[in-house]
N, C-alpha and C positions, 0 to 999 in steps of 0.2 A: 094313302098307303099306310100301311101297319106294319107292325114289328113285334114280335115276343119278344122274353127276357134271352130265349134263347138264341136269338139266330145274332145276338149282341158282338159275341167272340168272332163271328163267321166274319159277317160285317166288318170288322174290327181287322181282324187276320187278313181282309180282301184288301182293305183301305191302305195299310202297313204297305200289304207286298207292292203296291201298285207304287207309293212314296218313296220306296227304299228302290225301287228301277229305273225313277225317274234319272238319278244322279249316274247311273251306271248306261243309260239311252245316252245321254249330252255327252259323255265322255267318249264313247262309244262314235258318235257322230262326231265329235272331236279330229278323232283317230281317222276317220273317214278322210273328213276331208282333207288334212292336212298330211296325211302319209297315200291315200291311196286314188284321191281324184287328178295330180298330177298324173298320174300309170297309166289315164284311159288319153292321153295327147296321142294325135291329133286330134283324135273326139273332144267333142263338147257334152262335157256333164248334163242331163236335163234335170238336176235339182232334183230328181226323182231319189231319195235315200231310203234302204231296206237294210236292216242288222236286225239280229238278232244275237245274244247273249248265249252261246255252247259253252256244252262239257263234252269232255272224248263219249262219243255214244249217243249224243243227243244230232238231230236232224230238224231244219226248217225249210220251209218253201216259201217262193213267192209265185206270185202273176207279174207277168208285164204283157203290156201291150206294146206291139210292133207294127208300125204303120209302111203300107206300100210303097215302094220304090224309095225308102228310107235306108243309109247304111248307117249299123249299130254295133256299138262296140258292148258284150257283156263282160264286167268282171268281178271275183269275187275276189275279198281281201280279205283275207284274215289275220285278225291281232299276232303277233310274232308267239307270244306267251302258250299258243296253240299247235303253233307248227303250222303242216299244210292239211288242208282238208280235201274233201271230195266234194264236186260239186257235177251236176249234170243240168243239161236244158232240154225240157223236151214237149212235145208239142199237143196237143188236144186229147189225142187217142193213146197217150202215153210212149210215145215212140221218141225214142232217144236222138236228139238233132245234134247235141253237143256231150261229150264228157271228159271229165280230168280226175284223176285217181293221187292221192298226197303223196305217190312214190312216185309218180311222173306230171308232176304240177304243171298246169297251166292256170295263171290267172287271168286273162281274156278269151274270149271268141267273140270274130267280128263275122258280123252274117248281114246280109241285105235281103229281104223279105221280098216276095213278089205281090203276095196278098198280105192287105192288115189282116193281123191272127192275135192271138194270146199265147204265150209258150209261159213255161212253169220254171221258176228257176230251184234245184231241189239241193241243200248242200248239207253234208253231215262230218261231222267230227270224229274220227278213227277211233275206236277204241282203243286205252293204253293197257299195259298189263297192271293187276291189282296192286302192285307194288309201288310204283311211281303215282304220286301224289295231283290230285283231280285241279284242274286248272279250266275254270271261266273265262272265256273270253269273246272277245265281240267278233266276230265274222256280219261283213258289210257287201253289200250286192248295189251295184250300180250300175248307171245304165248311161251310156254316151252318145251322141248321133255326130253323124259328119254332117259338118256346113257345106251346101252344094253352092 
């Protein structure tokens, strides 16, 4: 593999941002566990951990997989620093199985699946007005099962 003098900064600017997230991921999972994996009781945690880093305005998604005759608790936590967010689940063909809006918050939905599937979990950060000041924060998605 080869490298010009130029692509040096790219490189350079890639390696930086990915070191300067690291610290801000562990905290992040930090916050996780210790404020929002008590919230999915009765469920059991599957260790399964998904955060992502928002600002008001910014949106992330995941995948999970949902196994047959399985009951599962989804929920999303977001860092306090944020407020509440939106978050919706939905399924293959984009059809809406679950949604929660930041003016009428819910942080779980528990659902029991009849077939294994993949559903999408999609959450976004509200927009604030230009005046109030932009605040990052962790929003965390986790996934719980009932022990049968």
């Amino acid at each position: 593999m080869s490298f010009n003098l130029r692509s040096i900064p790219v490189i350079l600017s890639l390696g930086l941002g990915l070191l300067s997230a690291a610290p801000s991921m562990a905290q992040c999972k930090a916050f996780a566990k210790s404020k929002c994996v008590p919230e999915l009781a009765p469920f059991r945690f599957n260790e399964t951990f998904s955060a992502a880093q928002l600002a008001p305005g910014e949106e992330a998604e995941v995948n999970l997989t949902f196994y047959s005759g399985q009951e599962y608790r989804v929920m999303v936590c977001p860092h306090p620093i944020l407020g509440e967010v939106n978050w919706k689940l939905v399924d293959s063909n984009n059809k809406i199985v679950f949604e929660s809006l930041a003016d009428e918050p819910k942080r779980t939905f528990d659902l029991k699946v009849a077939a294994t599937q993949q559903l999408k979990v999609v959450v976004w950060v509200p927009s604030k007005s230009k005046t109030d000041m932009v605040h990052v924060g962790c929003v965390a998605i986790l996934l719980g099962f009932r022990e049968g």
